[in-house]
N, C-alpha and C positions, 0 to 999 in steps of 0.2 A: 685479780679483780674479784672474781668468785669467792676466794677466801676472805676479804676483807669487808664485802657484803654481808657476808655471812655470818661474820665478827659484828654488824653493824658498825663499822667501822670507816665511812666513806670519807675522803678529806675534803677541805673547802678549799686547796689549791695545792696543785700537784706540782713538783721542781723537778725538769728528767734532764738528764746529761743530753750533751747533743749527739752523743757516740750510737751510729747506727744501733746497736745491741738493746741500748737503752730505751729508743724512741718506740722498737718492736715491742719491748715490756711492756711500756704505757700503752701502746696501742688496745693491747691484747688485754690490760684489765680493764681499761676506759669500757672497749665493747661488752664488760660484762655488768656495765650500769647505765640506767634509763637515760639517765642526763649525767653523764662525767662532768668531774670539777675542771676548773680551766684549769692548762697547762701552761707550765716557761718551761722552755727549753735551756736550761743556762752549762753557758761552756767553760766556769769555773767548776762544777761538778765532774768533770770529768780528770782522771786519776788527782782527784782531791783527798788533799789530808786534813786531819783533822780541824789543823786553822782556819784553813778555806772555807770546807764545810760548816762548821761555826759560824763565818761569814755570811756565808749563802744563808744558814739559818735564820740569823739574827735581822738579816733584810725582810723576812717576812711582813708584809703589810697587818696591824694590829690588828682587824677584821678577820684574819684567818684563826678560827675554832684550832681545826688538825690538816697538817702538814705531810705530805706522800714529798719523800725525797727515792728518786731512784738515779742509783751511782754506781757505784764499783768500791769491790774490796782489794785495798784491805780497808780502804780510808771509810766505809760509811760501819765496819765493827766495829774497828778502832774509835769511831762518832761513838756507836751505840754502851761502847763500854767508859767510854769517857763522860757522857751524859749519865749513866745508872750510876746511882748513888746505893741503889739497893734495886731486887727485883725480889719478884714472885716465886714461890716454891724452889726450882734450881736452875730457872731461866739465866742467869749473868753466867752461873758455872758451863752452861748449853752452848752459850753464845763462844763463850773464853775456848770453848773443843773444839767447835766447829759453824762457823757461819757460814751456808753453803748458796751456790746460785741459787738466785730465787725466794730467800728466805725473807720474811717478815718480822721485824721486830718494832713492837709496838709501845712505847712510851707515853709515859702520863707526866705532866709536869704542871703545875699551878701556878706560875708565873706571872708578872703582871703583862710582861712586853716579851715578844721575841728578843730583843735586842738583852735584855736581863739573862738568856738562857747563861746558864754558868755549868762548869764540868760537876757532876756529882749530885745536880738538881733533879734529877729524873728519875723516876720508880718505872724499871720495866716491866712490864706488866703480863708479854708473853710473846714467846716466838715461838711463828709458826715455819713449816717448808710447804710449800702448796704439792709439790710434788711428791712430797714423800709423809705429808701426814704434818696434824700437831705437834711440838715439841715441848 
């Protein structure tokens, strides 16, 4: 939560898996903002793959700016590199070695609708490890 503040980077609707591990995450960055964005807890996120999450994505309400999905890997890098069409500096190369618990990867996409998201539409833009530093 701290890192993503700090990115200015708050979402207007956060999607967490229902898997205990997950709902701890949210908790723990929600408490590190004034007023957290709402949550859904949806239990298609959980050991989702690619298509699923896609799914889950594309159900986005048009009103939502940016998107906090928290899941489980391998399926939300496998997302992150299937959405990058390109990234930043050697951000897609960082991701492709290692996408570790807890990491942040931050997409930009200009799309009209969620439901438009397409593979390869997205410019990553940076991924961080809260734990271990920027990446």
């Amino acid at each position: 939560g701290r890192a993503l503040a700090e990115a200015d980077c708050l979402p207007g609707l956060a999607l967490c898996s229902t898997a205990v591990r997950a709902r701890r995450t949210w908790e723990l960055a929600a408490a590190q903002w004034g007023t957290p964005p709402p949550v859904r807890h949806d239990p298609r996120l959980y050991h989702a793959g690619v298509p699923e999450l896609l799914d889950v994505v594309r159900d986005t309400p048009a009103e939502v700016e940016t998107l906090l999905l928290i899941g489980h890997n391998p399926g939300l890098e496998d997302l992150v590199l299937t959405l990058a069409g390109d990234g930043l500096d050697d951000t897609l190369d960082r991701v492709r070695a290692k996408f570790p618990t807890s990491a942040i990867a931050v997409l930009s996409w200009r799309g009209a609708a969620w439901r438009d998201l397409a593979p390869g539409a997205a410019l990553l833009t940076s991924v961080t490890v809260p734990r271990g530093g920027r990446r």
